[in-house]
C-alpha positions, 0 to 999 in steps of 0.5 A: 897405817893405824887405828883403822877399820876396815869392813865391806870390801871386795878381795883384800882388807889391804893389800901390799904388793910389790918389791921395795914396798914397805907397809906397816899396819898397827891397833887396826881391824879388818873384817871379812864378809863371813862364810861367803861363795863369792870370794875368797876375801882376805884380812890383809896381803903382803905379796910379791916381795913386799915387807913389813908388819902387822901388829896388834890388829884383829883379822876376822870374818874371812871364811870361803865356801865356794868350793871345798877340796872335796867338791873339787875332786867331785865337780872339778872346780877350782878350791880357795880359801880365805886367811886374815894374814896371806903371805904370798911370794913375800919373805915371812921372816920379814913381816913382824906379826905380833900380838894379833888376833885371829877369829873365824877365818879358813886360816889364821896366817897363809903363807904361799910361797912360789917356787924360783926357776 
């Protein structure tokens, strides 16, 4: 995918998922809603063992207010937060991450990693 925009979405910008898929993703921009408590939103999502790259794209607007970890330990609720880039359960040294850029977002580059048996 290249040269895209994407804005007005729900969870994800794009999300790739899945062992055996391989995505990449150039000269693009994904545009969350802003601070939002309705959804953690996230620019793009790598998960699951998927691979590939990003590369000289723009990830913005990505910023939940829903529950801090503050108000967790007052309330109980359950803390998100939204990143422009989430890795998750997906090897980061095999996504080519170059020459982005980042603005407002609750982290730039998440990267979550589920522990194995």
């Amino acid at each position: 995918m290249s040269r895209t925009q994407v804005y007005s979405y729900q969870k994800n910008g794009f999300a790739a998922n899945g062992s055996g898929t391989i995505v990449t993703i150039a000269d693009s921009r994904f545009r969350g809603a802003g601070p939002v408590d309705y959804i953690a939103q996230n620019g793009v999502q790598f998960s699951r063992g998927a691979v590939g790259g990003i590369t000289g794209s723009t990830m913005e607007e990505h910023e939940y207010t829903g529950c801090s970890q503050q108000q967790s330990q007052q309330t109980g609720c359950t803390p998100f937060v939204s990143a422009g880039l989430l890795i998750f359960d997906s090897p980061a040294k095999s996504i080519d991450r170059k020459n982005n850029l980042y603005r407002e977002n609750d982290f730039n580059v998440l990267n979550v990693q589920i522990p194995g048996p």
